[in-house]
C-alpha positions as CSV (number, residue, x, y, z in Angstrom):
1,X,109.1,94.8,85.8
2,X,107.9,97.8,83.7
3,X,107.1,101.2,85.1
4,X,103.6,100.1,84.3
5,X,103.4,96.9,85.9
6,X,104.6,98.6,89.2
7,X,101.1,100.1,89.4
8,X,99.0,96.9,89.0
9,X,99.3,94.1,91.6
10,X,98.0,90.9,90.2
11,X,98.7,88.8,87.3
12,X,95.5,89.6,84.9
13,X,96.2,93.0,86.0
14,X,100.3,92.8,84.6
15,X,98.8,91.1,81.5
16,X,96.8,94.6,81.1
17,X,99.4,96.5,81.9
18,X,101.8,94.8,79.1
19,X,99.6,95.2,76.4
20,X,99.2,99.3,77.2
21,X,102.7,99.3,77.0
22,X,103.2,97.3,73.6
23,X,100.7,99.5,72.0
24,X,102.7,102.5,73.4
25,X,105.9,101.1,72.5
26,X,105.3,100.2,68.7
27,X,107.5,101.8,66.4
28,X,105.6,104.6,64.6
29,X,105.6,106.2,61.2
30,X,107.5,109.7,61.6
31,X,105.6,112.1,63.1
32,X,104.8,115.2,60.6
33,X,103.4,117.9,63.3
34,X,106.8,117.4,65.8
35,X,110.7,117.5,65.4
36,X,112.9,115.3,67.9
37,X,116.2,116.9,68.1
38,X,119.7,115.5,69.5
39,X,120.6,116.9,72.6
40,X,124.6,117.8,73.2
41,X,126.5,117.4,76.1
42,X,127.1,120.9,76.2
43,X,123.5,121.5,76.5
44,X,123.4,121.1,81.0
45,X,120.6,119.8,82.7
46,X,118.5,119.7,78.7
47,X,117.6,115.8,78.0
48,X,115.3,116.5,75.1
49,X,113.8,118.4,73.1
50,X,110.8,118.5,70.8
51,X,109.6,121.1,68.6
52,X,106.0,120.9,68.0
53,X,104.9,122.3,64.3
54,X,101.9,124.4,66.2
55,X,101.4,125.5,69.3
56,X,101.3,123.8,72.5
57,X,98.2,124.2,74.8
58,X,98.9,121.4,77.5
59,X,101.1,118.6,78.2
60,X,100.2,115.4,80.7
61,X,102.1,112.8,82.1
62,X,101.6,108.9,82.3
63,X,102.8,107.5,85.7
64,X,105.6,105.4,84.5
65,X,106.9,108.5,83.6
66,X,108.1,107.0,80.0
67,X,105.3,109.1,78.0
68,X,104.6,112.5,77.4
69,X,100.8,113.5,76.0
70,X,101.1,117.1,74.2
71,X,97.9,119.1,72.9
72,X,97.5,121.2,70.2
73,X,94.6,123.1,69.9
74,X,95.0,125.0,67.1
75,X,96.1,122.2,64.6
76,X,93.7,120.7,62.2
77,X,94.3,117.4,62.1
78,X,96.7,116.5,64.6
79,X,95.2,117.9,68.4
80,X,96.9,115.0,70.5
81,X,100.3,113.3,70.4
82,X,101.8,110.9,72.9
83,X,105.7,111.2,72.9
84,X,107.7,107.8,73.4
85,X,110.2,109.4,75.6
86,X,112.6,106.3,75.3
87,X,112.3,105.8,71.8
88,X,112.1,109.7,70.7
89,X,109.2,108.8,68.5
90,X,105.5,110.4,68.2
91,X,102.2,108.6,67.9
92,X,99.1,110.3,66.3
93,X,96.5,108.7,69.0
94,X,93.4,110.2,66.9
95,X,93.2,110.9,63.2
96,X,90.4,113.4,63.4
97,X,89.3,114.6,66.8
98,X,85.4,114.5,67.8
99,X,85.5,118.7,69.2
100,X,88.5,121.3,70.3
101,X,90.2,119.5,72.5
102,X,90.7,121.2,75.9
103,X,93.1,119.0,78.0
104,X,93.9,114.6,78.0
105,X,95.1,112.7,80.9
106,X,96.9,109.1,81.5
107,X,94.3,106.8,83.9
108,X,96.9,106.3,86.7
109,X,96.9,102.4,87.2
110,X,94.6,101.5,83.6
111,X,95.8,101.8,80.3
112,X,93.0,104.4,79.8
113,X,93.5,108.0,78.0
114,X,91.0,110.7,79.2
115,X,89.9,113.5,76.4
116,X,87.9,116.0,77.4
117,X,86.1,118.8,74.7
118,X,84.1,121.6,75.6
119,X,80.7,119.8,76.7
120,X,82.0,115.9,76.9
121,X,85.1,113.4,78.5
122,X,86.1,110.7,76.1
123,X,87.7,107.5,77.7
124,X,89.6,105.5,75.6
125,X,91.0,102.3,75.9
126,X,94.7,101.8,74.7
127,X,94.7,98.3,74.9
128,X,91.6,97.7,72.7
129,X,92.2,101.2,70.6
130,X,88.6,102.4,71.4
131,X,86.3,104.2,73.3
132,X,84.9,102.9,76.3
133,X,82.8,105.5,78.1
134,X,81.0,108.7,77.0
135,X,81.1,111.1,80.3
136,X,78.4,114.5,79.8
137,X,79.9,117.6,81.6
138,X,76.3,119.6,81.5
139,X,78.5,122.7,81.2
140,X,78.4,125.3,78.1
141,X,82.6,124.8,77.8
142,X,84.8,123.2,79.9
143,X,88.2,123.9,80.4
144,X,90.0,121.7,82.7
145,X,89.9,118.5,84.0
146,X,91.4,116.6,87.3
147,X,91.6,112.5,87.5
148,X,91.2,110.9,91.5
149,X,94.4,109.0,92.1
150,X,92.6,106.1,92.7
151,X,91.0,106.3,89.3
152,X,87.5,106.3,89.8
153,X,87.0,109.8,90.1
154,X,87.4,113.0,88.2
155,X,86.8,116.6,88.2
156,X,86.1,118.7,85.6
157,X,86.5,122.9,85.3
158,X,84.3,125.0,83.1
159,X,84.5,128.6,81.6
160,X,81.0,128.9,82.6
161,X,82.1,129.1,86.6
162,X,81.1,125.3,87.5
163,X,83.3,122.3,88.7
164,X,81.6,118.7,88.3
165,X,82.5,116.2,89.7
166,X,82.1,112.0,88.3
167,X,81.7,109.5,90.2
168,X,82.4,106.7,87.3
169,X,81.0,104.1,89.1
170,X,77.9,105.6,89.2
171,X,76.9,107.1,85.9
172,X,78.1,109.0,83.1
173,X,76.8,112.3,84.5
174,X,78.1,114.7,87.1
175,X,77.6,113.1,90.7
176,X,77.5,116.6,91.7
177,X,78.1,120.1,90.7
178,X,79.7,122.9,92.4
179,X,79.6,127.0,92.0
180,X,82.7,127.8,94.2
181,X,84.6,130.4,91.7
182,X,83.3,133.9,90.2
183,X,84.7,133.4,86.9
184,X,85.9,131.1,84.7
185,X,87.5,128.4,86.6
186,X,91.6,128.0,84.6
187,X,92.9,124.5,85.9
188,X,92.1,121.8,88.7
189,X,94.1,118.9,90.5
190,X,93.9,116.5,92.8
191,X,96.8,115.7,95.4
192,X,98.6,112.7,95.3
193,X,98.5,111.7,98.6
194,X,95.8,113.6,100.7
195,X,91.9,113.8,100.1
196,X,92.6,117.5,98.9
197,X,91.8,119.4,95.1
198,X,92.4,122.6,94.6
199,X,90.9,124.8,91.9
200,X,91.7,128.2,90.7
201,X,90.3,131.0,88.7
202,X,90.3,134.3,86.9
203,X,88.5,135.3,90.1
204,X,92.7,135.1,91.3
205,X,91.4,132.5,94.0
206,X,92.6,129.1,94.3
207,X,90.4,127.1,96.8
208,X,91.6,124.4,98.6
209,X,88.5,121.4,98.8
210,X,88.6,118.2,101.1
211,X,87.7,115.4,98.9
212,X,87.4,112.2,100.3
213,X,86.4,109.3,98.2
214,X,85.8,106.2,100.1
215,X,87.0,102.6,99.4
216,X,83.2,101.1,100.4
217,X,81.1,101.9,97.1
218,X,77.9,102.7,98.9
219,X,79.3,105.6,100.2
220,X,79.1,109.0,98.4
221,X,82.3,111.1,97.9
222,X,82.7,113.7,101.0
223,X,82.9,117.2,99.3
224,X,84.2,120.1,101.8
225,X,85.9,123.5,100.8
226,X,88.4,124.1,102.9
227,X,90.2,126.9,102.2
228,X,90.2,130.5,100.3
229,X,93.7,131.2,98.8
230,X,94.4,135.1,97.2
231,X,97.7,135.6,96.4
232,X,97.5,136.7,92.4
233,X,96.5,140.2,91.0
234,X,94.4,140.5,87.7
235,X,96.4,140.8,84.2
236,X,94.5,142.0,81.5
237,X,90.9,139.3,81.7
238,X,92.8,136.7,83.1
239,X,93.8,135.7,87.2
240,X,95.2,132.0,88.2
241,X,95.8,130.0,85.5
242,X,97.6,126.6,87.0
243,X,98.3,124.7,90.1
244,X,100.0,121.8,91.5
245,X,100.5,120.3,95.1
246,X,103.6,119.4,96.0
247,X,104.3,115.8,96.2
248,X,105.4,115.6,99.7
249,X,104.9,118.7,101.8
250,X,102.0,120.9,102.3
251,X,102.5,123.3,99.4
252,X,100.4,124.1,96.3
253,X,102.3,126.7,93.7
254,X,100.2,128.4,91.5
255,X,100.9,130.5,88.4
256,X,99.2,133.1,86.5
């Protein structure tokens, strides 16, 4: 079974899953914005590499950890590709992108590819090639997003000092909205295992939130800072600009 198919557990589910992966899988026309380039055994611990023809603003992974999503803000025509990591080749996803693209995400169990722009979250689905929900940030510019592990759920950051938070279940607007920074909030994520997010800022705070989301539906999300991490001075206008759990232990590493 696929590194897809590990994610799903029953047979319409596998069906699903397959088709995500032959759409990803197709062989593509060469890619004009990117340059795959042979890696030598003299080159340690390098297993690729990839030079992108504009800048790169973010990079995401999907779970199977055979594909590599890339943005590019600055390009004109060619914001998003997804790398076939086993194949080397590129696909275009989009051949004209609705707003400056801020960050994309990988659903992590349905073949679903998150875009967020500055006021709106495009879901798309691979399978059927279009889009299938239309989610409304009520912020002047976002500038991050986070997606639940279990799917159903997402965050999203904002210049504009606001984290919302979707339930998707629910409705297409923010389930609720939250003023925990004093600047711009940089970058958001979930952890993989615990009902934790963390969020940090040009404020140089990262704050650590319990978020619980519950398997019965009638019950609302449990939102609960937790704690106030300040470990980064201020360079130039800019404070904390990333951050990632750790998979395992009780870390978070932040950058900026």
């Amino acid at each position: 079974s696929s590194g897809i198919n590990a994610e799903y557990g029953g047979l319409g589910d596998r069906l699903v899953s397959d088709a995500a992966e032959r759409t990803l899988s197709k062989d593509l026309k060469e890619c004009e914005t990117c340059t795959w380039y042979p890696v030598t055994d003299g080159e340690e611990g390098l297993k690729m590499k990839i030079t992108h023809h504009h800048g790169v603003t973010g990079i995401t992974w999907h779970a199977s950890g055979k594909y590599l999503a890339v943005t590019m803000r600055d390009s004109p025509n060619c914001a998003v590709l997804i790398h076939n990591l086993q194949k080397a080749s590129s696909q275009k996803p989009f051949n004209k992108s609705k707003g400056q693209i801020q960050q994309v995400a990988f659903h992590p169990n349905k073949p679903f590819f998150f875009v967020l722009t500055q006021r709106y979250v495009r879901v798309y689905n691979l399978v059927k090639q279009a889009m299938v929900r239309k989610l409304v940030c009520g912020v002047k510019w976002a500038s991050c997003m986070a997606i639940h592990p279990k799917g159903d759920n997402l965050i999203v950051g904002s210049y504009d000092k606001t984290l919302v938070w979707f339930d998707m279940d629910l409705s297409t607007k923010p389930y609720k909205s939250l003023q925990q920074h004093k600047k711009a909030v940089r970058d958001v994520c979930f952890h993989s295992r615990l009902p934790l997010y963390s969020s940090v800022s040009d404020d140089c705070s990262a704050i650590v939130t319990h978020g619980m989301v519950y398997d019965d539906l009638v019950k609302n999300p449990l939102i609960v800072p937790v704690k106030v991490l300040r470990a980064h001075k201020p360079c130039t206008k800019y404070g904390v600009l990333c951050n990632v759990f750790h998979p395992a232990l009780p870390w978070l590493f932040s950058g900026g």
